[in-house]
VOBA-1610 file (N, C-alpha, C; in pm, whole numbers, padded with zeros to 5 digits, always signed):
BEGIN
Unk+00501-02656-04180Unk+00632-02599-04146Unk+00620-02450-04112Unk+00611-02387-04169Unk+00530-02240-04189Unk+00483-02185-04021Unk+00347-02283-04020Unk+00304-02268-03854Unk+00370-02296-03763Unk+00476-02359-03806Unk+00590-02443-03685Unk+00670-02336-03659Unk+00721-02251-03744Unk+00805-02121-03743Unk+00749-02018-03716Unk+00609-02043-03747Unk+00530-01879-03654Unk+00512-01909-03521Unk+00481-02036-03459Unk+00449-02061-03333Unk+00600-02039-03275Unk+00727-02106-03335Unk+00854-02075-03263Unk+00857-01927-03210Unk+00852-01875-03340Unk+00871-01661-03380Unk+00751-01618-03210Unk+00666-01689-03227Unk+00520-01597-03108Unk+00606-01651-02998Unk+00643-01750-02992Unk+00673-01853-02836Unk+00808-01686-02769Unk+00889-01683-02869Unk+01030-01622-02836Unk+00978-01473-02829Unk+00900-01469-02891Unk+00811-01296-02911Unk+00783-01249-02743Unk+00678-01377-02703Unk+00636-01347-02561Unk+00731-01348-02497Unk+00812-01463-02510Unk+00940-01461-02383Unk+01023-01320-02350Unk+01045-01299-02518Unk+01108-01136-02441Unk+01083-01002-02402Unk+00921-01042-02450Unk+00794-00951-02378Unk+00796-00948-02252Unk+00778-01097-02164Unk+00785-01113-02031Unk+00921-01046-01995Unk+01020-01062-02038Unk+01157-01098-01974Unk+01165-00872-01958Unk+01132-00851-02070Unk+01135-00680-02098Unk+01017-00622-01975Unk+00944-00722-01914Unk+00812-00692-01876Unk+00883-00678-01655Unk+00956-00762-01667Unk+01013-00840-01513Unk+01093-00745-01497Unk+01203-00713-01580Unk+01327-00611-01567Unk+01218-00456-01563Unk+01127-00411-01596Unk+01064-00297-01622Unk+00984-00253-01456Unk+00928-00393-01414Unk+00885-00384-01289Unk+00972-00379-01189Unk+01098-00486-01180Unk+01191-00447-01049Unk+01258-00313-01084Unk+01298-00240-01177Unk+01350-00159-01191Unk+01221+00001-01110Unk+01144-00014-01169Unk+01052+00094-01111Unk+00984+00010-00992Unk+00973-00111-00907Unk+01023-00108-00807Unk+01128-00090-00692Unk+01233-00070-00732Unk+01356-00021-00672Unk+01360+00130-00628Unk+01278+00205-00751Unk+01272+00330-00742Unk+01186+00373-00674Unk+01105+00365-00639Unk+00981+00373-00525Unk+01053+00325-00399Unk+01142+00226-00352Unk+01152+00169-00247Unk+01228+00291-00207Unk+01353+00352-00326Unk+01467+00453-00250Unk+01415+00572-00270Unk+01326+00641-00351Unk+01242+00763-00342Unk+01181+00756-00220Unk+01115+00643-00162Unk+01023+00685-00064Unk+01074+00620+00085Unk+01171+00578+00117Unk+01221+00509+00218Unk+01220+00353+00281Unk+01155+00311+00191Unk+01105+00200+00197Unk+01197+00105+00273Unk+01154+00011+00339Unk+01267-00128+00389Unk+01278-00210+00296Unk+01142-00213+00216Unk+01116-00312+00105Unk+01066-00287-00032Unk+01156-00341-00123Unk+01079-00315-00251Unk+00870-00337-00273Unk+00836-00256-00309Unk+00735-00250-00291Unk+00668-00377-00430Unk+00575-00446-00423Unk+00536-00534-00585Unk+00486-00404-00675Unk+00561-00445-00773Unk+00473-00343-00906Unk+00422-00490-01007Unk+00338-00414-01068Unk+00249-00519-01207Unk+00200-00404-01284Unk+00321-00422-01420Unk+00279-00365-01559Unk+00187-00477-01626Unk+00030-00390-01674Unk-00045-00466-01744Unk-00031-00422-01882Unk-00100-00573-01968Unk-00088-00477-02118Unk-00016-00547-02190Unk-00070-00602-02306Unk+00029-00707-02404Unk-00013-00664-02584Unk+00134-00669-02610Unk+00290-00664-02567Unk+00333-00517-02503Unk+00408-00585-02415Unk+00438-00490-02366Unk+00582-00387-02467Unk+00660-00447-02504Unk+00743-00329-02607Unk+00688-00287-02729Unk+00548-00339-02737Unk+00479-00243-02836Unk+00460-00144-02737Unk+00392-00113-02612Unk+00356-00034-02527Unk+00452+00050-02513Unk+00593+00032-02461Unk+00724+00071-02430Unk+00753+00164-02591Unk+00745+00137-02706Unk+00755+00204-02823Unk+00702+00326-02856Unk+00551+00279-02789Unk+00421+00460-02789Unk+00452+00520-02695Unk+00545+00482-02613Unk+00572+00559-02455Unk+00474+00537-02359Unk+00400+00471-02381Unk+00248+00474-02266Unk+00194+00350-02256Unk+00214+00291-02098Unk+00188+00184-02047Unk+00001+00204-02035Unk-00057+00061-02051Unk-00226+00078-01996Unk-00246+00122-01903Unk-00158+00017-01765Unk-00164+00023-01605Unk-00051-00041-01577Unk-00046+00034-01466Unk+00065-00022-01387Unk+00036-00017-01229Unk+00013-00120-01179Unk+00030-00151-01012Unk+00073-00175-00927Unk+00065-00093-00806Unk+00172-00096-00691Unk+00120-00111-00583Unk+00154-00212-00503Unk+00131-00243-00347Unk+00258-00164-00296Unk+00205-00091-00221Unk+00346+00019-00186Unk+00329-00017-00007Unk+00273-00147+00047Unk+00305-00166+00173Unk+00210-00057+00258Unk+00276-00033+00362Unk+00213+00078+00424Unk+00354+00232+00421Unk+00271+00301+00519Unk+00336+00452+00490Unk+00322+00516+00607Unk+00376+00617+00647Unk+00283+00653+00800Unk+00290+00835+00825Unk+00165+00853+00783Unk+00109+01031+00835Unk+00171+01073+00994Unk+00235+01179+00970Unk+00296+01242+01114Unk+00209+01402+01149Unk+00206+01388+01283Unk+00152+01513+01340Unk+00203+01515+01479Unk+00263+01623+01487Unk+00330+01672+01659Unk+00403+01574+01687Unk+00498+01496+01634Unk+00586+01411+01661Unk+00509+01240+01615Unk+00383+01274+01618Unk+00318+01105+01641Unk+00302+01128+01492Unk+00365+00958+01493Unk+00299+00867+01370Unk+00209+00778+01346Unk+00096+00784+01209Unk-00035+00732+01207Unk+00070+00627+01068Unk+00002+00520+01098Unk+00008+00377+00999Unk-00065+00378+00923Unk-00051+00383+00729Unk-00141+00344+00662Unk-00093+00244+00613Unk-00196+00104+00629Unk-00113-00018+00571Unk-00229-00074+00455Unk-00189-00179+00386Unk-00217-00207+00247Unk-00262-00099+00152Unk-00162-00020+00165Unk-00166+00094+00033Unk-00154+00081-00103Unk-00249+00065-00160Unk-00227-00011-00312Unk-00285+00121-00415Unk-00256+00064-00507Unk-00251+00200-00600Unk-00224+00163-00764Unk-00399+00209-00832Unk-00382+00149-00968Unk-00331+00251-01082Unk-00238+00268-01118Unk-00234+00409-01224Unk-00268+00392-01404Unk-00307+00420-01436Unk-00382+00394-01636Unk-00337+00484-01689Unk-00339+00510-01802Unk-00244+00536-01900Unk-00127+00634-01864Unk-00044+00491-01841Unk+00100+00586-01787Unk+00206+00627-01928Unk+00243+00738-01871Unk+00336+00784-01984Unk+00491+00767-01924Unk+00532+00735-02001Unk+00698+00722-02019Unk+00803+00841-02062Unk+00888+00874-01957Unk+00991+01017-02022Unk+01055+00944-02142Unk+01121+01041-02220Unk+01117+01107-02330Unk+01262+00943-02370Unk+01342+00915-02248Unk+01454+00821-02269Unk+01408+00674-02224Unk+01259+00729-02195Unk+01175+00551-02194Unk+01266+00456-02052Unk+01339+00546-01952Unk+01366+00435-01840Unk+01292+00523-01710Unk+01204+00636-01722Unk+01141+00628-01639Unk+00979+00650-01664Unk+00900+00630-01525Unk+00752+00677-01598Unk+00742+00825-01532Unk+00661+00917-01594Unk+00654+01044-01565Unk+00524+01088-01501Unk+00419+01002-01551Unk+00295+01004-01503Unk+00159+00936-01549Unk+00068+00941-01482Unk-00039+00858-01536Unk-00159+00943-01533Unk-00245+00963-01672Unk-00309+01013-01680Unk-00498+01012-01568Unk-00462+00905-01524Unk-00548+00894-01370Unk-00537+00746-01319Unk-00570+00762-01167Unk-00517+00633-01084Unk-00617+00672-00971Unk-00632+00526-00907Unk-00696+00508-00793Unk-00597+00430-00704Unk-00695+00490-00568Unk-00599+00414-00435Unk-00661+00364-00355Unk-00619+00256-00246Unk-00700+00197-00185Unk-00586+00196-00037Unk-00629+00272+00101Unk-00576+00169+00225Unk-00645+00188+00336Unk-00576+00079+00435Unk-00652+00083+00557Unk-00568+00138+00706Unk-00609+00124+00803Unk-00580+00170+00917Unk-00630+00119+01006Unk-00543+00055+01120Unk-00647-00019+01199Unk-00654+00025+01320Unk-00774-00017+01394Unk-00799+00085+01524Unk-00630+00089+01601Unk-00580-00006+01657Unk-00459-00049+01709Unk-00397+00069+01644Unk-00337+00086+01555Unk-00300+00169+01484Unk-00322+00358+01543Unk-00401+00369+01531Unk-00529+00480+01521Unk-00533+00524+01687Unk-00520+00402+01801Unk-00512+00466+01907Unk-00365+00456+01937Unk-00266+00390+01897Unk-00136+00429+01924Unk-00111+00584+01882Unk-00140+00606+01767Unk-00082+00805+01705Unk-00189+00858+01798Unk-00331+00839+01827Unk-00387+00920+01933Unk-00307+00931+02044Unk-00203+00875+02083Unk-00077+00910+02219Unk-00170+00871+02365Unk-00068+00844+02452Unk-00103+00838+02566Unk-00217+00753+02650Unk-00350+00794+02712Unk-00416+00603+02753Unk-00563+00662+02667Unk-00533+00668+02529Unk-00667+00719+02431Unk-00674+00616+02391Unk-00819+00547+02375Unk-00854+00459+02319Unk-00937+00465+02204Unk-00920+00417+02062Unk-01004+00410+01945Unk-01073+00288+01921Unk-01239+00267+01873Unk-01279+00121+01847Unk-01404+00209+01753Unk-01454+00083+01676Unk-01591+00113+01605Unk-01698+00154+01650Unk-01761+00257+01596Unk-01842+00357+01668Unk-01986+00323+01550Unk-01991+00225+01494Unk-02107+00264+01410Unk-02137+00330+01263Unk-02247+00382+01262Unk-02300+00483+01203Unk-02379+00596+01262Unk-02409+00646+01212Unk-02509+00785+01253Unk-02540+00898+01150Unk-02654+00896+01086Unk-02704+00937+00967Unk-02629+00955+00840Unk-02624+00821+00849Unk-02534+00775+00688Unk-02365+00780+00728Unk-02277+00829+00860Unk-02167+00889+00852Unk-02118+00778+00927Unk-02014+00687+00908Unk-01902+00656+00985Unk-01804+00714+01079Unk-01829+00615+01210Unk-01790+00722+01364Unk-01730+00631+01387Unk-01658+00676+01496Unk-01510+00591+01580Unk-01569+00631+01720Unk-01562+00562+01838Unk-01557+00546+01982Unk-01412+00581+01998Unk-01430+00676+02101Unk-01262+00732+02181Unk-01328+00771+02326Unk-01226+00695+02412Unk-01237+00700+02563Unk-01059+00749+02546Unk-01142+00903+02591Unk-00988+00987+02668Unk-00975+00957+02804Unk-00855+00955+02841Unk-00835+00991+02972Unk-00869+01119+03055Unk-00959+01167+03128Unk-00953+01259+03226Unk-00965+01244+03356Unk-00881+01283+03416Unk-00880+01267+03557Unk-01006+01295+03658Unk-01043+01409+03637Unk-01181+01453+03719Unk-01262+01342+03667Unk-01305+01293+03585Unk-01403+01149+03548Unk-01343+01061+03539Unk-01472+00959+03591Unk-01389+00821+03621Unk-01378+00745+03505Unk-01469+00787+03407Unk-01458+00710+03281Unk-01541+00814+03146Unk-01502+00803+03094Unk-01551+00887+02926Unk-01526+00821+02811Unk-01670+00835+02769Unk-01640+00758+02626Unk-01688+00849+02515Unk-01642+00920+02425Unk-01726+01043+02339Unk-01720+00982+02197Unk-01801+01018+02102Unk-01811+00960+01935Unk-01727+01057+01864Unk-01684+01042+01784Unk-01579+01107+01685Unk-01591+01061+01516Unk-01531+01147+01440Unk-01507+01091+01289Unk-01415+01082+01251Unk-01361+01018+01162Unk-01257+01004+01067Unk-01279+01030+00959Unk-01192+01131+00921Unk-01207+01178+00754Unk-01101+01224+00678Unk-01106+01265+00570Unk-01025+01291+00472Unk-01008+01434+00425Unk-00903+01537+00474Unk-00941+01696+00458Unk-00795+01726+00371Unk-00853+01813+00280Unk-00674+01894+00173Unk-00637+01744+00090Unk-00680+01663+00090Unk-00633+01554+00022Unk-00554+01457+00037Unk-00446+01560+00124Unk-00376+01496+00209Unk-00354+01458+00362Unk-00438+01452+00401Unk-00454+01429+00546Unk-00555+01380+00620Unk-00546+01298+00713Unk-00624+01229+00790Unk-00668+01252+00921Unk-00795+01298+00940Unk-00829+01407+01020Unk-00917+01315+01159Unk-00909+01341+01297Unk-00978+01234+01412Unk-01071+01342+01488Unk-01139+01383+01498Unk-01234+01473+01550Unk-01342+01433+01649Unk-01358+01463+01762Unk-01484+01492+01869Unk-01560+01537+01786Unk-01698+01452+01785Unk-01834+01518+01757Unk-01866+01605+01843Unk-01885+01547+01981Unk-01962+01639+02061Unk-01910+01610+02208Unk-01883+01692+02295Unk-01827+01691+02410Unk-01960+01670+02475Unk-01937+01526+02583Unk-02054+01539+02662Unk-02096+01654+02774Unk-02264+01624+02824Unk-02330+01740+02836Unk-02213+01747+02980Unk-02205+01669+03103Unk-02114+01657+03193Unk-01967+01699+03162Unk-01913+01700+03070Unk-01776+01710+03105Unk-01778+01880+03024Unk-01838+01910+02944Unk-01847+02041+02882Unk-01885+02166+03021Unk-01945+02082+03125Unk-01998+02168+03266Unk-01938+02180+03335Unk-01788+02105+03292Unk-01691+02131+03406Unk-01528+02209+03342Unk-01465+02279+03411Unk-01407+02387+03352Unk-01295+02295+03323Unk-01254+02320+03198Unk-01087+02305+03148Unk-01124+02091+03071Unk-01248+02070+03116Unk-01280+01931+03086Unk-01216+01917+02909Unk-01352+01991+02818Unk-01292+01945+02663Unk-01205+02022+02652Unk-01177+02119+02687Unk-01004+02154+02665Unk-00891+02000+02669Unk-00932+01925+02776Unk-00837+01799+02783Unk-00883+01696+02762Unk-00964+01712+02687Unk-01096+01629+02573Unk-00976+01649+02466Unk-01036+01703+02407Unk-01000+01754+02266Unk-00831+01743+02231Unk-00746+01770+02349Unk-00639+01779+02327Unk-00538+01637+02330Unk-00628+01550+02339Unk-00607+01413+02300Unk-00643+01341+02201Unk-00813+01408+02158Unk-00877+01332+02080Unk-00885+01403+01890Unk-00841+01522+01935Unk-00838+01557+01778Unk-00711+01530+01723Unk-00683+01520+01605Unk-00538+01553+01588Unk-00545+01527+01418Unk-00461+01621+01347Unk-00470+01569+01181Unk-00331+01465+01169Unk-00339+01402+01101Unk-00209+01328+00990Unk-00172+01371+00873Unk-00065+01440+00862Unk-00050+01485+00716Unk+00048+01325+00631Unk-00013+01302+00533Unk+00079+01200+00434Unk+00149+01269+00349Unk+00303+01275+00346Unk+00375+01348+00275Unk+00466+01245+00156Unk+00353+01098+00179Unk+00415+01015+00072Unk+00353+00997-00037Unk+00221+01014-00041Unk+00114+00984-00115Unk+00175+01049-00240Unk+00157+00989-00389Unk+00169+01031-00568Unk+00158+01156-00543Unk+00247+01225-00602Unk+00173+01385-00671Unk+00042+01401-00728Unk-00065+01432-00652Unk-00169+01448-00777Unk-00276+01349-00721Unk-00238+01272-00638Unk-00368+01164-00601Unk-00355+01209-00457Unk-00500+01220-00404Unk-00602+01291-00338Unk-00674+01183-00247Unk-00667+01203-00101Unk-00758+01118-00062Unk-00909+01148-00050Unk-01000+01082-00122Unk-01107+01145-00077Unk-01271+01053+00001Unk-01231+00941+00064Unk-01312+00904+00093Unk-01266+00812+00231Unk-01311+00795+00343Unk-01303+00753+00459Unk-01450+00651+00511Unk-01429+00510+00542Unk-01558+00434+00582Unk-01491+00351+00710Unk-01562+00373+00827Unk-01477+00263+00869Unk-01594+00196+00935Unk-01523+00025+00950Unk-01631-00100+00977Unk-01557-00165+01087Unk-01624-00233+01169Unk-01555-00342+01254Unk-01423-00360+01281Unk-01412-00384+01150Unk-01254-00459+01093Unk-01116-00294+01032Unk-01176-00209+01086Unk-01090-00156+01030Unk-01112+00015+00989Unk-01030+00055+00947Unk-01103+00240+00846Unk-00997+00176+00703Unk-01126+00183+00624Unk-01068+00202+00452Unk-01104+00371+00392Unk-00975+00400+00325Unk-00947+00510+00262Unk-00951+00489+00153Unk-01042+00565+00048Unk-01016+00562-00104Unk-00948+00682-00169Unk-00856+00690-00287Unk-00796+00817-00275Unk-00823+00784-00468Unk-00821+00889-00516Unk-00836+00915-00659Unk-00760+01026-00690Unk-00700+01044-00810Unk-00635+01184-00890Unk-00610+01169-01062Unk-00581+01268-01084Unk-00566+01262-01251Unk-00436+01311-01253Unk-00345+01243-01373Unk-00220+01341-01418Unk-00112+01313-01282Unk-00143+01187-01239Unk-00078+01123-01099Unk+00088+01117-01141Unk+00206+01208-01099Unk+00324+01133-01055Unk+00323+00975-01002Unk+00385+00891-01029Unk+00441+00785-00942Unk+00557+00797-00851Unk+00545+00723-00758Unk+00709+00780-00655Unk+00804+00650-00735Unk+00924+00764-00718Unk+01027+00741-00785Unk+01073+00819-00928Unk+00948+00856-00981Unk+00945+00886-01124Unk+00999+01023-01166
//
């Protein structure tokens, strides 16, 4: 009998663990969607059991967010970052326990796809996979210039200030550098930064690879805001 009443007591224990656990996630999903503009509630997943023991110390393990994509602007153009996901660990809870205030460190993960990448490059610029070249991940960009009938130059993608996503000419070829005003209208297609003015307080992008399929961004910080929070 005894075990019959502890298994009832655990069964109803979890249920309102979960139930405290569902209301905790749409709620700080909602808040992310209208902090940051969202069309769509973004998925959150609080880890960590029980969770209103957690909710009691003020400090969640983790908490995770697919926050969709987001999009870096420069000179009017917008760059797409899509599957932006984002793990945050030991999150702390303000002082009235209905919002989170921050997480003592978090990682991020997204991508960008060429399509993407040559739309914010503007105009008939084209972006595709460029390889490697001594350990570094490069992008192919064919600018348009008129005096040549065709140009194709190597470039990088990287990660500069933490916040921003940077498209750069390696090297202007030996031909078009010999002709006057050429990388002037090189360059003025093919460089350009993205600033992300959505990204956590506090989390940092700092790593750029791109493959075939795509450019993945890794971003890390400590003492991370969450949006909404």
């Amino acid at each position: 009998m005894l075990l019959f009443v502890v298994v009832i007591f655990g069964a109803l224990f979890v249920g309102a663990d979960r139930l405290a656990v569902n209301f905790a996630e749409n709620k700080a999903a909602d808040k992310i969607r209208s902090s940051q503009g969202l069309d769509e509630a973004p998925n959150v997943t609080i880890k960590g059991f029980p969770f209103l023991t957690q909710v009691a110390g003020r400090t969640l393990e983790e908490v995770d967010a697919d926050l969709g994509g987001i999009q870096a602007r420069a000179q009017g153009r917008a760059l797409r970052l899509d599957q932006l996901t984002a793990e945050f660990r030991d999150v702390e809870l303000t002082s009235d326990y209905t919002s989170i205030k921050s997480a003592a460190r978090a990682t991020g993960d997204a991508r960008i796809t060429y399509a993407d990448l040559t739309k914010a490059a503007g105009g008939d610029v084209t972006v595709s996979y460029g390889g490697e070249k001594n350990g570094s991940s490069q992008v192919k960009i064919a600018p348009k210039v008129a005096i040549l009938s065709s140009l194709e130059v190597t470039g990088t993608v990287s990660a500069v200030n933490g916040n921003t996503v940077r498209l750069r000419v390696d090297k202007i070829p030996t031909v078009c550098a010999a002709l006057p005003g050429c990388e002037a209208k090189v360059r003025a297609q093919t460089d350009h930064d993205w600033k992300l003015d959505q990204l956590p307080r506090n989390l940092k992008l700092e790593r750029v690879v791109t493959s075939p399929d795509g450019i993945a961004i890794s971003a890390s910080g400590r003492n991370v805001a969450l949006p909404g929070s």
